[in-house]
C-alpha positions, 0 to 999 in steps of 0.5 A: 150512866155513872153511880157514886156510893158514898160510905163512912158517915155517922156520929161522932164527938167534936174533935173525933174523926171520920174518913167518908169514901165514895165508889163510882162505877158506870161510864167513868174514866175514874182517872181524868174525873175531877173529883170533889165532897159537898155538904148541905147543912139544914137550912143551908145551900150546898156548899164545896168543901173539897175537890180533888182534880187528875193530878191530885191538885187539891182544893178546900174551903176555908173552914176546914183547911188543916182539918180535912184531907181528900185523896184518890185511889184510881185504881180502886175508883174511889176518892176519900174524905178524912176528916179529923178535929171534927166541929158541930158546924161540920154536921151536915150531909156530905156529897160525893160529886164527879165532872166528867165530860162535862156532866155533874154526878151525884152520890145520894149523900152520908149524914155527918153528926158532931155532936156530944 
């Protein structure tokens, strides 16, 4: 079994900033997990905004390149999500993921609110 424990939301200004970070624990070798933040706006299907994989190659949606930074601290188990120049269409729920042998885990989700 294998838990992820997002932290860092909250409500912030357009153009503010937040850092999310997840902690994963269970049975996980944090270090060859790939892993990624998804977000759920109302009405919305979930969408992949970042992902990292075990060599710290990066991958980010369109609409939050040059905004968004997702890095990992394996020896904390712990992956993060800097968010900077923060939008309303960033309001969403963001979800901490991690593939591991072949299985998906889910974190049960931190609210993002950008709003004035």
């Amino acid at each position: 079994q294998v838990q992820l424990v997002e932290s860092g939301g909250g409500l912030v200004q357009p153009g503010g900033s937040l850092r999310l970070s997840c902690a994963a624990s269970g049975s996980i070798v944090f270090s060859f997990a790939v892993m990624g933040w998804y977000r759920q706006a109302p009405g919305q299907q979930r969408e992949l905004v970042a992902v990292i994989n075990s060599g710290g190659t990066t991958n980010y949606v369109d609409s939050v390149k040059g905004r968004f930074t997702i890095s990992r601290d394996n020896a904390k188990n712990t992956v993060h999500l800097q968010m900077n120049s923060l939008k309303p269409e960033d309001t969403a729920v963001y979800y901490c993921n991690a593939e591991w042998r072949t299985l998906a885990y889910w974190g049960q989700g931190t609210q993002v609110t950008v709003s004035s």
